[in-house]
N, C-alpha and C positions, 0 to 999 in steps of 0.2 A: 504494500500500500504506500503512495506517495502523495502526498496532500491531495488528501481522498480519494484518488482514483486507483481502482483494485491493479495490479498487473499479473498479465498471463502471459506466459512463454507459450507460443503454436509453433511445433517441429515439425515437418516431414520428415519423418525417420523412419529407419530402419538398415542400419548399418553399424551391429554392436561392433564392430571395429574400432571405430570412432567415438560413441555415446560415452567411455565412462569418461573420456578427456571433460568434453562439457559437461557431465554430470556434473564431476570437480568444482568445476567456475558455477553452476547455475545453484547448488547448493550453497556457497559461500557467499552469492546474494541472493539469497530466500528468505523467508523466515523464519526457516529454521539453522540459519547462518545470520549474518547481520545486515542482509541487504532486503530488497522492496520488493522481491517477485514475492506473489502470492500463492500461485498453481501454477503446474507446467506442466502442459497436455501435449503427449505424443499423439503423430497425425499418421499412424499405421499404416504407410504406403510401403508397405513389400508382401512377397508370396514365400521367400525365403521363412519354413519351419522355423528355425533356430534364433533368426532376429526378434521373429515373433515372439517366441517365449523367454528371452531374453528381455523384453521390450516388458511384457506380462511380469515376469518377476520384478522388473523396476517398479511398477506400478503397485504391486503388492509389498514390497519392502519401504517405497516410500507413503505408506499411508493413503492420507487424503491429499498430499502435497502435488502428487504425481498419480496422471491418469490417461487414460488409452484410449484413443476412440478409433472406428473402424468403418472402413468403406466395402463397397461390394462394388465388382464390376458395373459398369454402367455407360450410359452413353457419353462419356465425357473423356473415357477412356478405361483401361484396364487398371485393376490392381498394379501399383509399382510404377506409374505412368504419369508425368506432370502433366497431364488433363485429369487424372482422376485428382488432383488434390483440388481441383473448383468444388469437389464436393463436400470438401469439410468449410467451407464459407457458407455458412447457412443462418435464418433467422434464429435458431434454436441453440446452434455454437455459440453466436454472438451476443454481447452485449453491449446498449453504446454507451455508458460511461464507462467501459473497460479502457486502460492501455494495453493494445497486445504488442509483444515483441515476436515476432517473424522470425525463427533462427536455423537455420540450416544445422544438422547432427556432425558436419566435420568443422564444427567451427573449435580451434583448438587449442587457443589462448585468449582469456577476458582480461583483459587491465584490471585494476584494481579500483572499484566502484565502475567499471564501466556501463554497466545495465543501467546503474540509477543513475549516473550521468545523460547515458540516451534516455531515458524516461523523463527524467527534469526539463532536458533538451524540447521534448516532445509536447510536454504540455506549456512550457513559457513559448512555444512558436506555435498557433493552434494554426496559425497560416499557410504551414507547409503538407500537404497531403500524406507525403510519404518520406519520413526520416532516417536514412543510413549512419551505421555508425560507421567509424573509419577503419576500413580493412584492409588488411596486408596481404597479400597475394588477392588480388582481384580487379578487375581491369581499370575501372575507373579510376579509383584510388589510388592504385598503382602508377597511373599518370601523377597524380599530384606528389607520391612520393619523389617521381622520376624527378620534378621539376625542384624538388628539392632540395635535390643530390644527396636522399638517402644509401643510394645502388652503389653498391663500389667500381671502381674504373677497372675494366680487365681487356684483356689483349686475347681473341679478337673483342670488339665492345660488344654488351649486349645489345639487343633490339630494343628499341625504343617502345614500352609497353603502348597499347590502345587506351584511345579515350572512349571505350568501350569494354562489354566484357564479351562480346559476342565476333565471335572469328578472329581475334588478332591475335598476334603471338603469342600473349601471355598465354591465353586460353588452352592452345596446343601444350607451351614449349614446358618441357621438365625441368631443364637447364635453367631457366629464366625462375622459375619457380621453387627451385633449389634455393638458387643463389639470394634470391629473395628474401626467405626462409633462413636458411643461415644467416644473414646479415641481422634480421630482425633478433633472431636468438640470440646471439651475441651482445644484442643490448639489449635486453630482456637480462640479461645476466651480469651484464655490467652496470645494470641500472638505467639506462639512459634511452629507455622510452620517448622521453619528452621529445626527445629528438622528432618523433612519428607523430607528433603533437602539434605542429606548429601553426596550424589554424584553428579559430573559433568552430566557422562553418564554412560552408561551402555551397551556392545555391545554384540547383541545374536550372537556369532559364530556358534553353532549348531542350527540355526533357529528352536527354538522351536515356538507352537501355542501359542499367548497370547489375551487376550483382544483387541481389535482397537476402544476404546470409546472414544477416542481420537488421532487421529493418522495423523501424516501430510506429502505429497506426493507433489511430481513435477508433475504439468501436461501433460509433456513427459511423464513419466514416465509409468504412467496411461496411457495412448495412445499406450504406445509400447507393452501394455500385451492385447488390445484388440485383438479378433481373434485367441490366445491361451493358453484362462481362460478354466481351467479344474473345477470340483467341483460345486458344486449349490450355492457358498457362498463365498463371499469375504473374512472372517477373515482366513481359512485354507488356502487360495491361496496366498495370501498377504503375513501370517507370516512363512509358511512352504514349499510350493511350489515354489513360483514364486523364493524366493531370491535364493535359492538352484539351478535354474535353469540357472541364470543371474550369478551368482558367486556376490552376492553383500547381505551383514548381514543388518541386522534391528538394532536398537539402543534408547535407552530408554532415554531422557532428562531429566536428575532429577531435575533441577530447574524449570522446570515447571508442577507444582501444581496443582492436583485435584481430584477431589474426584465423584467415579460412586456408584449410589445409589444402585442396584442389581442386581445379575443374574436372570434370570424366575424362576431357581428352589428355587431362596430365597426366591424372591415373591410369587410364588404358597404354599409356607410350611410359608408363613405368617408374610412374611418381611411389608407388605402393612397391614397387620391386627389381627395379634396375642398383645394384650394388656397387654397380660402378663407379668410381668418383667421378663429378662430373666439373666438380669446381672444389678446388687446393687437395682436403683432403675428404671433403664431402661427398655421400652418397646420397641420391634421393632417397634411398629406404632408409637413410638414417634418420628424418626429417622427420618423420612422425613418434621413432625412437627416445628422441629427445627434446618434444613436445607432452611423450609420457610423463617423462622425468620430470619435466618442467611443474608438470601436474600432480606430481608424486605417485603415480597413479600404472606405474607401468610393474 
């Protein structure tokens, strides 16, 4: 709860690979830690047995904190399918004095008060439709990072991330993703986040598409585009349709901190399993290794 307004974490999950990293962080601001989320409802998009009862034991070890809800194929699309998740947007889900926070299951490092930062963020700007927190490995962002000279200088250079998250390098590349990754750990452990801090906000006036691995919404809000969702997927609707249609920009919290572990096509090209080093002494499969650690949690 933050100056009255309840918050709920909504997942698309289902990849215990990833879950107990944010488990970690989404406990530590609950209320059963020190922070302002109130419930966090897994959004059971998989056909995978074992995520499922994975998922099911979460929900039973966390009480009433943590809870499970469940789709059936349908026209929107299958089980496991970003069309079937338009079906957990419903009037019976929602509430509009809720804040919900939007989070993707490989998100894999939260700053410290990050969530109540994006939540304070969200309700002192009721002006912005849809609020990103600032995220590291993701294409948008990862523009702003570039422009900041977060990235280290290496021989050959890397590619200049997209100011998008959709087709450009970043998206693909492992390499790019690594290195990204590792630079962030690195000051995650020397302390010197701030660094990845160095705007207030950041407002998209031409509502480009970006990542939503994080993203936080008014429960009206959400309510008011039921019944005139175009598209099989929330993240084009959200960051490029809907605002454009409502005359109201999206906007990027920079003080709030975190870090998504990857796109499918990083993982499919071997973010989850190339042990190669790819940069000094770095492997992409170490990257999630010591995102465990980070978490205590490996």
């Amino acid at each position: 709860m933050l100056d009255g307004h309840k918050v709920v974490i909504i997942m698309p999950a289902g990849r215990r690979r990833y879950l107990p990293i944010i488990q970690h962080y989404i406990m530590q601001e609950s209320i059963w830690g020190s922070g302002v989320v109130d419930e966090w409802v897994l959004w059971m998009n998989t056909k995978d047995q074992a995520d499922i009862e994975y998922m099911q034991k979460m929900g039973r070890e966390g009480d009433s904190f943590i809870r499970c809800q469940y789709i059936e194929n349908g026209p929107l699309g299958e089980v496991g399918s970003m069309g079937a998740l338009r079906a957990f947007y419903t009037k019976e889900t929602l509430e509009p004095d809720t804040i919900y926070l939007r989070i993707d299951d490989d998100i894999v490092f939260v700053d410290t008060d990050a969530f109540a930062t994006l939540t304070q963020f969200r309700i002192d700007n009721p002006q912005y439709f849809c609020v990103s927190a600032n995220m590291v490995n993701s294409g948008l962002c990862g523009h702003l990072h570039d422009r900041m000279g977060l990235y280290p200088t290496i021989t050959p250079p890397m590619d200049k991330v997209p100011w998008s998250s959709e087709g450009g390098p970043l998206h693909w590349s492992v390499n790019m993703g690594t290195i990204i990754h590792d630079t962030f750990i690195n000051d995650v452990r020397a302390g010197n986040t701030g660094r990845w801090k160095q705007f207030e906000r950041w407002e998209l006036w031409e509502s480009p598409r970006f990542g939503i691995a994080c993203t936080a919404y008014f429960g009206r809000d959400l309510l008011n585009l039921l019944g005139q969702w175009v598209g099989d997927e929330d993240e084009t609707f959200f960051t490029e349709v809907w605002p454009k249609k409502i005359n109201r920009i999206n906007a990027i919290c920079g003080k709030s901190l975190m870090a998504h572990y990857a796109y499918f096509p990083q993982r499919d090209n071997g973010m989850d399993t190339q042990t190669e080093n790819v940069y000094r002494d770095v492997a992409p499969a170490d990257i999630l290794v010591r995102y465990k650690k980070l978490a205590n949690c490996y």
